[in-house]
LUMDO-811356 format. One record per residue (C-alpha): x, y, z; residue number from 1. Coordinates in steps of 0.1 Angstrom, whole numbers, plus 5000, padded with zeros to 4 digits. Layout:
<nodes>
<node c1="X" c2="Y" c3="Z" n="NUM"/>
...
</nodes>
This chain:
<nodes>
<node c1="0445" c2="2076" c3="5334" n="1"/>
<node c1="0411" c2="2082" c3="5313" n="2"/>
<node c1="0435" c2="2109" c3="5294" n="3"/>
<node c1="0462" c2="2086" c3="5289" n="4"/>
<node c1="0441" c2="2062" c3="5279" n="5"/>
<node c1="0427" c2="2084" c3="5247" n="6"/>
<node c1="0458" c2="2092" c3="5238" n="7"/>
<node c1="0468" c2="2059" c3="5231" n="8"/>
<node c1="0435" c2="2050" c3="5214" n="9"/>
<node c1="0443" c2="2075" c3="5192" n="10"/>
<node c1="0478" c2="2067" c3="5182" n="11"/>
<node c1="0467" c2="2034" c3="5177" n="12"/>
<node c1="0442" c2="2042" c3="5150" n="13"/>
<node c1="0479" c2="2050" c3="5129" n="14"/>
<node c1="0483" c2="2015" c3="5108" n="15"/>
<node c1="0499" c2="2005" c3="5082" n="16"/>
<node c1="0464" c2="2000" c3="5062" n="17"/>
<node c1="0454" c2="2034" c3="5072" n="18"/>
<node c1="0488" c2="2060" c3="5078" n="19"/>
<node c1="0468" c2="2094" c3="5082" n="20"/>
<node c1="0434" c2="2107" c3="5096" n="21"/>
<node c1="0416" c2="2138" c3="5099" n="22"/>
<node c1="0405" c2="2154" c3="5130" n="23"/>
<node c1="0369" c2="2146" c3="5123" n="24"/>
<node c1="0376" c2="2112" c3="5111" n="25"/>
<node c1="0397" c2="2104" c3="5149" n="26"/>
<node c1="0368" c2="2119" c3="5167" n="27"/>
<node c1="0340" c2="2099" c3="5152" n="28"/>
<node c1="0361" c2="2066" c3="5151" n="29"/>
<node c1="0372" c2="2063" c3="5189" n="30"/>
<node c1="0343" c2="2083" c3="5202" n="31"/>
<node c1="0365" c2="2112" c3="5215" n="32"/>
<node c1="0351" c2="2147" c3="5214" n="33"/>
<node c1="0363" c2="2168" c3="5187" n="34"/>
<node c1="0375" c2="2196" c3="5210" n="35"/>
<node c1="0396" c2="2169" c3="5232" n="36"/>
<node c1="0407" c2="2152" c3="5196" n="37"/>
<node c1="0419" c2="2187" c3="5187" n="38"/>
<node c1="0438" c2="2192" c3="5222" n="39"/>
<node c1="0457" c2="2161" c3="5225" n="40"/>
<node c1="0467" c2="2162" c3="5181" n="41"/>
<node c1="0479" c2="2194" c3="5194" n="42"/>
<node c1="0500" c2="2177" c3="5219" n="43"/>
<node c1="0512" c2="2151" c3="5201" n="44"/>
<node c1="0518" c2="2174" c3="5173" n="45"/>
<node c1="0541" c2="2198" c3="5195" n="46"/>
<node c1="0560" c2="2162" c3="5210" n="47"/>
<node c1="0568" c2="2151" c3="5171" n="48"/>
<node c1="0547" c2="2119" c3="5175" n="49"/>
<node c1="0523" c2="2132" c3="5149" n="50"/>
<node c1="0525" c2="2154" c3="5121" n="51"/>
<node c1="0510" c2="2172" c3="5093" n="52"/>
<node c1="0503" c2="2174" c3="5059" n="53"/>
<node c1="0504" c2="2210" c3="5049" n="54"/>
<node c1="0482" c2="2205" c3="5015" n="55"/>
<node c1="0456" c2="2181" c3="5029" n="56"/>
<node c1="0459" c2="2187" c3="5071" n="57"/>
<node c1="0460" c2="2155" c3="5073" n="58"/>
<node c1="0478" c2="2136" c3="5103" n="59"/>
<node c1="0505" c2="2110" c3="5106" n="60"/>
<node c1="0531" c2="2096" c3="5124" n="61"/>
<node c1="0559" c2="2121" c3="5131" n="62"/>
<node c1="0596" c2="2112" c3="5132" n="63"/>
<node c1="0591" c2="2113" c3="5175" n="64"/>
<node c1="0573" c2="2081" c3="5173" n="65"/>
<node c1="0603" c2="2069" c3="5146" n="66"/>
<node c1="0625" c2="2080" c3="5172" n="67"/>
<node c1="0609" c2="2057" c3="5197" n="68"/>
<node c1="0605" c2="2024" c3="5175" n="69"/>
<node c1="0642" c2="2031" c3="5170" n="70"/>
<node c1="0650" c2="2029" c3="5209" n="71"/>
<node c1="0630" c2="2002" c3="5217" n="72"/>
<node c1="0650" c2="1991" c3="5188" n="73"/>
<node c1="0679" c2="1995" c3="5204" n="74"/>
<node c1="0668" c2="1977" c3="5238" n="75"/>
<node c1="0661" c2="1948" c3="5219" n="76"/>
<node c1="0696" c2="1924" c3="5225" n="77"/>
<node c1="0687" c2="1903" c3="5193" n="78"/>
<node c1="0723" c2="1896" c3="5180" n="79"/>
<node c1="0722" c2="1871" c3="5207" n="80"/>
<node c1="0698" c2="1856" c3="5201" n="81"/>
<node c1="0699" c2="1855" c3="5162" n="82"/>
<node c1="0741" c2="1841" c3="5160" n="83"/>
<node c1="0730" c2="1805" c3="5167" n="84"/>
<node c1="0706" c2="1813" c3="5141" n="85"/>
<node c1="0730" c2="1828" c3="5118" n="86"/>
<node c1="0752" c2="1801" c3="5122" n="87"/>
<node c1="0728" c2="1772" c3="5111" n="88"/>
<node c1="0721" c2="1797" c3="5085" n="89"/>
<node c1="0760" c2="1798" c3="5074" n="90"/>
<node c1="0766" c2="1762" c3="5072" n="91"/>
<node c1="0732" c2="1753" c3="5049" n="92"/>
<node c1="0739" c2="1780" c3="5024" n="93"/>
<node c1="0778" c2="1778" c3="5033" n="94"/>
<node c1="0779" c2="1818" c3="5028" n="95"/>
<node c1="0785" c2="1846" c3="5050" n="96"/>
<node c1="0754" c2="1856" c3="5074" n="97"/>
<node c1="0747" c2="1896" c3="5080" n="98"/>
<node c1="0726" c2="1907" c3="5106" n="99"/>
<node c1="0718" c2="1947" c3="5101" n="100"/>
<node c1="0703" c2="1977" c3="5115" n="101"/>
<node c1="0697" c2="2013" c3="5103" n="102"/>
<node c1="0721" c2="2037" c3="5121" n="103"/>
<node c1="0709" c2="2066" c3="5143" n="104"/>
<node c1="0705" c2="2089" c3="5116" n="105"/>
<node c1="0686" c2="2061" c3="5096" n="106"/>
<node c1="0707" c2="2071" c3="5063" n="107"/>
<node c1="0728" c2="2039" c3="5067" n="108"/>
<node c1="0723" c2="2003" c3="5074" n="109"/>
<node c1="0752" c2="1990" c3="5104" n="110"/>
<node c1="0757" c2="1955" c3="5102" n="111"/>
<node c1="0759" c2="1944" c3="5137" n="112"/>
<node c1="0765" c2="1907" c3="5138" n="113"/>
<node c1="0784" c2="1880" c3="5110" n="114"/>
<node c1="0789" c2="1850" c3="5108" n="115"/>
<node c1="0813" c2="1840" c3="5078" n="116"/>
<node c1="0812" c2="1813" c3="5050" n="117"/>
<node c1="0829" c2="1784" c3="5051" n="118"/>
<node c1="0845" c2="1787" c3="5012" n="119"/>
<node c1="0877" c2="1802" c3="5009" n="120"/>
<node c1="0866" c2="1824" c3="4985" n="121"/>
<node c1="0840" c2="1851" c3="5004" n="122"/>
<node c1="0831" c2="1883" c3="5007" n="123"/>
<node c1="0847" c2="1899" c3="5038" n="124"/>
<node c1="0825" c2="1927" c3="5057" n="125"/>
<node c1="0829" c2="1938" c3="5089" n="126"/>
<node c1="0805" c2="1939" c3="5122" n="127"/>
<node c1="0801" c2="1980" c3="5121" n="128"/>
<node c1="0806" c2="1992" c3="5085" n="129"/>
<node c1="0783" c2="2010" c3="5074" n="130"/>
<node c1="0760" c2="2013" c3="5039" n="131"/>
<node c1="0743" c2="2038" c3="5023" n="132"/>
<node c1="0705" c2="2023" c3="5026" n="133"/>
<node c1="0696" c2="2027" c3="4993" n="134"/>
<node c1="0731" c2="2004" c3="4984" n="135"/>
<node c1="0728" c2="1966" c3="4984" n="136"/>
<node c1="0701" c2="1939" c3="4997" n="137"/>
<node c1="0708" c2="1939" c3="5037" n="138"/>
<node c1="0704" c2="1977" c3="5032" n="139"/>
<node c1="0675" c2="1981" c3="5012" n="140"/>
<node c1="0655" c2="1955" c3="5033" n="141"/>
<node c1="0656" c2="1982" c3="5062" n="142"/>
<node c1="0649" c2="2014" c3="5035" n="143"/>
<node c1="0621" c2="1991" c3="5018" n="144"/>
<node c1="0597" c2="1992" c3="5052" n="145"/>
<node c1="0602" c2="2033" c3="5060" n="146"/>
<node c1="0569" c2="2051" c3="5057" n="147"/>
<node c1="0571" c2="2066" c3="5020" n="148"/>
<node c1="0576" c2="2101" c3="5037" n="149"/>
<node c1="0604" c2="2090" c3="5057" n="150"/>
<node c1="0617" c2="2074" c3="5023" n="151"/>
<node c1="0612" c2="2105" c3="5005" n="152"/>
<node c1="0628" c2="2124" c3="5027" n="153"/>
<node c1="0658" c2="2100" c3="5024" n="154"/>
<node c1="0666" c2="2105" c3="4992" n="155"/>
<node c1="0662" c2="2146" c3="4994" n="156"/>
<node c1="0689" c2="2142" c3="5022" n="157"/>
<node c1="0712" c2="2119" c3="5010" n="158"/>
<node c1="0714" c2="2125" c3="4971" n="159"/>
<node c1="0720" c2="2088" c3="4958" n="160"/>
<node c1="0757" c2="2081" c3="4952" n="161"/>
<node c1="0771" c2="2058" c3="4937" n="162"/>
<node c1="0789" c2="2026" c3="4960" n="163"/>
<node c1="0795" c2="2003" c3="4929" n="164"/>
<node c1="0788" c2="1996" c3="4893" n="165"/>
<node c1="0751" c2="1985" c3="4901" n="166"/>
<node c1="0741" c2="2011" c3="4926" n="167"/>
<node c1="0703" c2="2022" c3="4920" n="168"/>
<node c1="0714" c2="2057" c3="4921" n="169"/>
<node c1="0676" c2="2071" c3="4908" n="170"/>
<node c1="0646" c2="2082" c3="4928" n="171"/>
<node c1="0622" c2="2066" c3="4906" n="172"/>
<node c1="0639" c2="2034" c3="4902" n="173"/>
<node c1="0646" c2="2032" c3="4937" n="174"/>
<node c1="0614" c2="2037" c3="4949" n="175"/>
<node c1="0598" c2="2009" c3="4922" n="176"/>
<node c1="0626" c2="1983" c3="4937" n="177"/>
<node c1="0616" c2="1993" c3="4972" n="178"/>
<node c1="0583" c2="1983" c3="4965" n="179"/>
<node c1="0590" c2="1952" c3="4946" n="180"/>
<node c1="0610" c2="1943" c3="4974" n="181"/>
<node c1="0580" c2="1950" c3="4999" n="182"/>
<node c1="0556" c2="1928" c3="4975" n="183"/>
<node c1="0578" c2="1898" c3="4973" n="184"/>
<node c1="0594" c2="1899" c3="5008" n="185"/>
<node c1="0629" c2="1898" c3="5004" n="186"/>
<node c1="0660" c2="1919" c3="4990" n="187"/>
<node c1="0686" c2="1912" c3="4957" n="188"/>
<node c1="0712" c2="1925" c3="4945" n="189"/>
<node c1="0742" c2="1925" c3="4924" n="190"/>
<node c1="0776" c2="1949" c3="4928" n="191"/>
<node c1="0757" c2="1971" c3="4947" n="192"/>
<node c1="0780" c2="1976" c3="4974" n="193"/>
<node c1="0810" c2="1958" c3="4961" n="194"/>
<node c1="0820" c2="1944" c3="4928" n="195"/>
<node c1="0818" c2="1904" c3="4924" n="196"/>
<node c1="0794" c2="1898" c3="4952" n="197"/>
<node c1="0753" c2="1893" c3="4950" n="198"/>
<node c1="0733" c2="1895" c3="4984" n="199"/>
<node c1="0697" c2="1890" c3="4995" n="200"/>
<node c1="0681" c2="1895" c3="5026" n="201"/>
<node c1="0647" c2="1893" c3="5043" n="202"/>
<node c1="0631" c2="1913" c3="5073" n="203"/>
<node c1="0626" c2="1908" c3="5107" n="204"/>
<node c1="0598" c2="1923" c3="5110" n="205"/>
<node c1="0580" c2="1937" c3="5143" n="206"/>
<node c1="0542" c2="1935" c3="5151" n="207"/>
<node c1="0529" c2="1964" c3="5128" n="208"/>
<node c1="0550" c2="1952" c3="5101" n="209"/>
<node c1="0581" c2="1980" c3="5103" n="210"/>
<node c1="0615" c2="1958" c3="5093" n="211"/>
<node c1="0636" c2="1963" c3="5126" n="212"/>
<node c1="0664" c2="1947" c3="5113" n="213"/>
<node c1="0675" c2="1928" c3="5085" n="214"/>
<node c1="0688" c2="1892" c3="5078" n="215"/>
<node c1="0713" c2="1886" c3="5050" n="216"/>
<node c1="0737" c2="1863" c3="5031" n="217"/>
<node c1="0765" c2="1878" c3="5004" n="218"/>
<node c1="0782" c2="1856" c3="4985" n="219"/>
<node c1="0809" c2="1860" c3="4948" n="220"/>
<node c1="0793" c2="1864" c3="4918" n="221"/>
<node c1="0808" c2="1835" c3="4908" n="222"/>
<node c1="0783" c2="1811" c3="4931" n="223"/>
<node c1="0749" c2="1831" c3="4919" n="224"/>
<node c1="0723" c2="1809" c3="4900" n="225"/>
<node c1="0684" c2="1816" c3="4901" n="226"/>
<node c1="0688" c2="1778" c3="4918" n="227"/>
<node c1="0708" c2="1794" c3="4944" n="228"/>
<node c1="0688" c2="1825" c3="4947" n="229"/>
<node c1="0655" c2="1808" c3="4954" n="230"/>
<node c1="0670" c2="1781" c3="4976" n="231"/>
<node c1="0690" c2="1808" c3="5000" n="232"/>
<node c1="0658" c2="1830" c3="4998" n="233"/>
<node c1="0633" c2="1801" c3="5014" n="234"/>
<node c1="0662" c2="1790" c3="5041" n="235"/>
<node c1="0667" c2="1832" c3="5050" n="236"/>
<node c1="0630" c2="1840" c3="5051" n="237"/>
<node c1="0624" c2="1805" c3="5074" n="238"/>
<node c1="0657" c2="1819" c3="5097" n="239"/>
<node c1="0642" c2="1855" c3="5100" n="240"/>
<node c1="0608" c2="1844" c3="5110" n="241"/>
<node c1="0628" c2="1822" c3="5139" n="242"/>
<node c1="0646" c2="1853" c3="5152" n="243"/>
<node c1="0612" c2="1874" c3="5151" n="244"/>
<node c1="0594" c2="1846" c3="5171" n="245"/>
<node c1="0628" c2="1848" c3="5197" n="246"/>
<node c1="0627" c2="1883" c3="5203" n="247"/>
<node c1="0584" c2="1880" c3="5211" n="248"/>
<node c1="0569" c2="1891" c3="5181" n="249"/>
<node c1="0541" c2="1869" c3="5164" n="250"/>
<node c1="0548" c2="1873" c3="5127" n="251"/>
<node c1="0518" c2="1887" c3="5103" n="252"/>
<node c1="0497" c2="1858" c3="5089" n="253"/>
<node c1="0505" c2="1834" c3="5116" n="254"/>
<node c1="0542" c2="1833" c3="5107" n="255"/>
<node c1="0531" c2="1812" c3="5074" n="256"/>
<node c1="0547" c2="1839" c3="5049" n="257"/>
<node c1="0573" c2="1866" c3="5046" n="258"/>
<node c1="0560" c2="1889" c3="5019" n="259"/>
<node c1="0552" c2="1924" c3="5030" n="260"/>
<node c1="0526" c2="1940" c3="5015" n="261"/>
</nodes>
């Protein structure tokens, strides 16, 4: 148990404010001999919960722990308890509600839950279709909270195509609206996934700040304003932080804001 016990200390020193450590620097900040730091990084390392940087041997989380965030992810039943939320959600704003997730191969966003508008006219998208993540608001919420490797490594894999006549379809300018979108708290966009419709959507985030899924409205072009857009953005970020508090996470900064940082 003593064993068990260091391993986790040392995972835990793996934040958001601090991604990567070297062996010396683990040792002397949990107290854990260097030669049993060494043996259980090597452990971890072989598992893929750690991994590391070939220039600077640095360590970091590996795409095991990824792995597991995803399936305790996936044991989470939160389009239950989100739809009543959604619902409210649908008739303030009167536009259709998305809840998402990224898929298993985290290259894609899957929306798992809807709730539509009440206008005639409204975007139609339905519960399993799936978005590139670097295409529209409810997907770039979930791309926006990756670790920047994991990002990286994204857009090596998947190339950037173009979905619709805005689709961000460079690195550089992708990565600069994923981090705007981290700063502020919240997703836009405009024909990014379909022409004539403009989405945002906000994180629901868990307790080291990773988005596990993502909370969005979509809605024509032809009911966007900046009126709109601030107005559905406060009413989203409110119905996200409900959800969060539902599935037993206490939101960063005692649930008062939504931005990331």
């Amino acid at each position: 148990m003593k064993s068990l016990d260091k391993v986790m200390e040392l995972l835990a020193q793996f934040t958001l404010s601090r991604p990567q450590w070297s062996l010396t620097e683990l040792s002397h900040t949990t107290d854990i001999p260097l030669s049993t730091t060494h043996r259980i990084v090597g452990v971890l390392k072989e598992h893929g919960l750690l991994a590391q940087d070939p220039q600077t041997k640095r360590y970091r989380l590996g795409f095991g722990a990824i792995d597991l965030g995803y399936r305790a992810l996936a044991a989470l039943d939160v389009p239950p308890l989100a739809k009543p939320i959604m619902r409210r959600l649908s008739q303030q704003t009167g536009e259709t509600i998305l809840l998402t997730v990224p898929n298993d191969t985290r290259d894609h966003s899957v929306c798992i839950e809807r709730i539509d508008g009440q206008y005639d006219l409204r975007i139609h998208l339905e519960v399993g279709r799936q978005v590139p993540l670097h295409a529209g608001a409810s997907a770039k919420i979930l791309l926006a909270y990756f670790p920047s490797e994991e990002i990286d490594e994204f857009i090596h894999r998947v190339g950037l195509p173009k979905v619709a006549p805005n689709t961000i379809t460079d690195p550089e300018a992708l990565k600069e609206n994923l981090a705007t979108i981290r700063q502020q708290g919240y997703a836009f966009s405009q024909e990014e996934t379909n022409e004539g419709a403009w989405g945002l959507a906000v994180p629901i985030l868990d307790q080291r700040g990773q988005a596990i899924a993502g909370l969005g409205i979509s809605a024509p072009t032809s009911r966007y304003s900046h009126q709109a857009e601030e107005h559905v953005t406060k009413l989203t970020q409110e119905a996200a932080l409900e959800i969060t508090r539902l599935i037993g996470v206490v939101p960063r900064g005692g649930g008062r804001s939504y931005t990331g940082g």
